[in-house]
N, C-alpha and C positions, 0 to 999 in steps of 0.2 A: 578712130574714136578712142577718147582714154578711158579706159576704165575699172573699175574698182570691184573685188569680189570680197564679200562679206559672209561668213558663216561657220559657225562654233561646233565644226568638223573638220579637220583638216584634211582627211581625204575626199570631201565633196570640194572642196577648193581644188586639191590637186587635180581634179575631174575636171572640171572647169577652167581650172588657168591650162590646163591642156587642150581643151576644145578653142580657149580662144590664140591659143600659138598657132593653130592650125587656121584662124580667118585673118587673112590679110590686111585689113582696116580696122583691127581690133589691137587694143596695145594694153597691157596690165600693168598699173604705174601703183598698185596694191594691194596686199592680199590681207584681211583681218577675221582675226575668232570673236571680234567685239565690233560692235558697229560705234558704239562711243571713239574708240581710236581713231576711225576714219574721218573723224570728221573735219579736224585739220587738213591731210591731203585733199580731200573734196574737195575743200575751199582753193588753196591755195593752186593746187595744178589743174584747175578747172575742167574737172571729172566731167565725157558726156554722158556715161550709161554707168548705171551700178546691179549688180547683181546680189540679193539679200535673198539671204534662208528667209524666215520668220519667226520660226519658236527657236529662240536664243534666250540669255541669261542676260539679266540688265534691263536689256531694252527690248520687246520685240523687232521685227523688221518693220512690220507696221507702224509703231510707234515711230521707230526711227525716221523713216519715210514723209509721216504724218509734220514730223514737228520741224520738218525743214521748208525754209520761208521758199526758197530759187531754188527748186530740187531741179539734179541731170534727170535725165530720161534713169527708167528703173525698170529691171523684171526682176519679179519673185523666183524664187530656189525653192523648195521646200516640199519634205515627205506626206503635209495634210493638204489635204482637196479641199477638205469644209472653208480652207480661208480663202478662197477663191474670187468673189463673189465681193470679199470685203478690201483684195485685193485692186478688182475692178473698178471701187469706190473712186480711189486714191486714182486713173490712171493709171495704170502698169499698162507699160508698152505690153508683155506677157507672164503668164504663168505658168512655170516650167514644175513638174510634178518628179521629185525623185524616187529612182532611177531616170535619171534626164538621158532619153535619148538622143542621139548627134542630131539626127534631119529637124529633131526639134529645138532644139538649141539654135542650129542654122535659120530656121523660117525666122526664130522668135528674132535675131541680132539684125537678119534683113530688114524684118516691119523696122527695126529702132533707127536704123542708117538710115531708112525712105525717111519716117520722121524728123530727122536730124538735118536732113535735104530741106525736107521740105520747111522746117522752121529757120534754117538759116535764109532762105531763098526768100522767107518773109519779113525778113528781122526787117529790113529798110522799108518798110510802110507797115503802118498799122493797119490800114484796110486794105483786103486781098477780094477784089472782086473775080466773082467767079463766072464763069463762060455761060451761066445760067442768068445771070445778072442779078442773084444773091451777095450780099457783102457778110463778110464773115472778120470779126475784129477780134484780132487771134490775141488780143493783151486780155482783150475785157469776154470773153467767154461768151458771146453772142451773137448771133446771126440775125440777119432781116429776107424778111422771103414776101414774095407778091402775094398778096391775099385780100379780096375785097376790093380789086383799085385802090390799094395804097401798100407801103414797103410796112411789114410790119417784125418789128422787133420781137426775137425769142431768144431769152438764157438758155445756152445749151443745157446744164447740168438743168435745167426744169423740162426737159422730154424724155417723157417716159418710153414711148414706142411710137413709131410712125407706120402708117398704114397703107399699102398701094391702092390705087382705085383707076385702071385705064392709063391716062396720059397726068393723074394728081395724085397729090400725097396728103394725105389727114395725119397730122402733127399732133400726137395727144402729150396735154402738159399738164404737169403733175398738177391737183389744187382744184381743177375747174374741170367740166364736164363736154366746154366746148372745143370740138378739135380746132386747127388750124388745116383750112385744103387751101391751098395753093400748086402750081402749076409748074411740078420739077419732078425728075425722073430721081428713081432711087440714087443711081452714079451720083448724079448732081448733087444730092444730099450728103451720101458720105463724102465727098471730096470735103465740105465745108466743114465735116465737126471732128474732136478726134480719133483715130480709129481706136485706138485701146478701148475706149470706152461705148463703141458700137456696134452692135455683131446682128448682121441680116441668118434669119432662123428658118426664113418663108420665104418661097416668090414673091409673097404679100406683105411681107410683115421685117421692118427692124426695129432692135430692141436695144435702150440705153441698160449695158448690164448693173450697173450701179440699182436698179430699181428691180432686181429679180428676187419674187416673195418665195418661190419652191418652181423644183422640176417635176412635174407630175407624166413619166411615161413619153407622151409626145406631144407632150403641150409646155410651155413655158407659164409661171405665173406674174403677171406685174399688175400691182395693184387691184389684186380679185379679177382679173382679164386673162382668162385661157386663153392661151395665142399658139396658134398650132405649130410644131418644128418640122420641118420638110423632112423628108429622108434625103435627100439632096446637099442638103446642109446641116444635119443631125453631126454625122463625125467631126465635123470642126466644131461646132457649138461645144460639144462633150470636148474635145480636146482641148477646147480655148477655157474652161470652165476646169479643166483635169480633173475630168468627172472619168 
């Protein structure tokens, strides 16, 4: 994978273009204290992961991020937690909190390779039906799931949390009050949407982070919804959030 390190410290680069000498399928084609600079190499040697601080001069990482039409795959760098959450917004494969430890650095470049797999493996059709026999139309951000005897259509970035219930899942979507239950196992569900932007908290319960209102203790909040976080999967939720 080619890619590109952004951040207006030269020694958190050096840290970084070190960790990635040491991952075999990782290649650094450039290293910038301005994310303006990069934007030509991006384009031209067709960057697939980029690695951006956030609070930089110019531009933030966010912005930066933000204002690209075909963005590569991306994980944040960065010493503040509080942007976490708005990180998640955007997709980031991950958010790496400085002092970036190695094993986390490692887990975060693995998810981005399996993503990178897994979207090259779909480039040649647009629709990837899934072994549940969900269709998931990975250009136009939207799945269809069996519900009611008929297929029905859901914008991913419009679910807010889904909810277990035995052998169904209650689909809640932002706007309306009615869930969506249809008849698919948690698995089933994430394979279909992307991960960066999904994180199971409960036995019961997953949660679109892009929609998280506060963390209260051991409940998550979205949209006035206490959703309780397991102890089971507490340390990744805080890790994935670099809480």
């Amino acid at each position: 994978m080619k890619c590109v390190i952004i951040d207006d410290e030269p020694l958190a680069i050096d840290v970084l273009k070190g960790y990635c000498e040491k991952i075999q399928f990782l290649e650094v084609v450039g290293t910038y204290t301005n994310a303006l600079d990069a934007i030509a190499v991006i384009k031209e040697k067709e960057v697939d992961l980029i690695f951006s601080d956030i609070e930089m001069p110019q531009i933030s990482g966010i912005e930066f991020i933000h204002s690209m039409d075909n963005r590569p795959l991306f994980i944040f760098t960065t010493a503040y937690a509080q942007y976490a959450i708005e990180g998640f917004e955007l997709n980031a494969v991950d958010y790496l909190v400085k002092p970036i430890p190695y094993h986390r650095f490692v887990k975060a470049v693995v998810r981005a390779k399996e993503l990178m797999s897994y979207k090259e493996k779909n480039m040649e059709m647009k629709l990837h039906i899934s072994p549940s026999g969900g269709i998931l139309d990975t250009q136009s951000g939207y799945i269809f799931v069996k519900a009611d005897y008929e297929n029905v259509r859901i914008n991913i970035d419009d679910i807010t949390y889904v909810q277990g219930l035995k052998d169904y899942l209650k689909i809640h979507i932002t706007g309306t009050n009615k869930p969506i239950l249809t008849l698919l196992s948690f698995k089933d569900f994430m394979e279909k949407v992307p991960e960066g932007q999904f994180l199971r908290v409960h036995k019961s319960f997953v949660i679109n982070i892009g929609y998280i209102k506060s963390i209260q203790k051991n409940k998550v909040v979205i949209e006035d919804i206490r959703i309780p976080i397991g102890e089971s999967y507490k340390a990744e939720f805080m890790e994935r959030l670099g809480l």
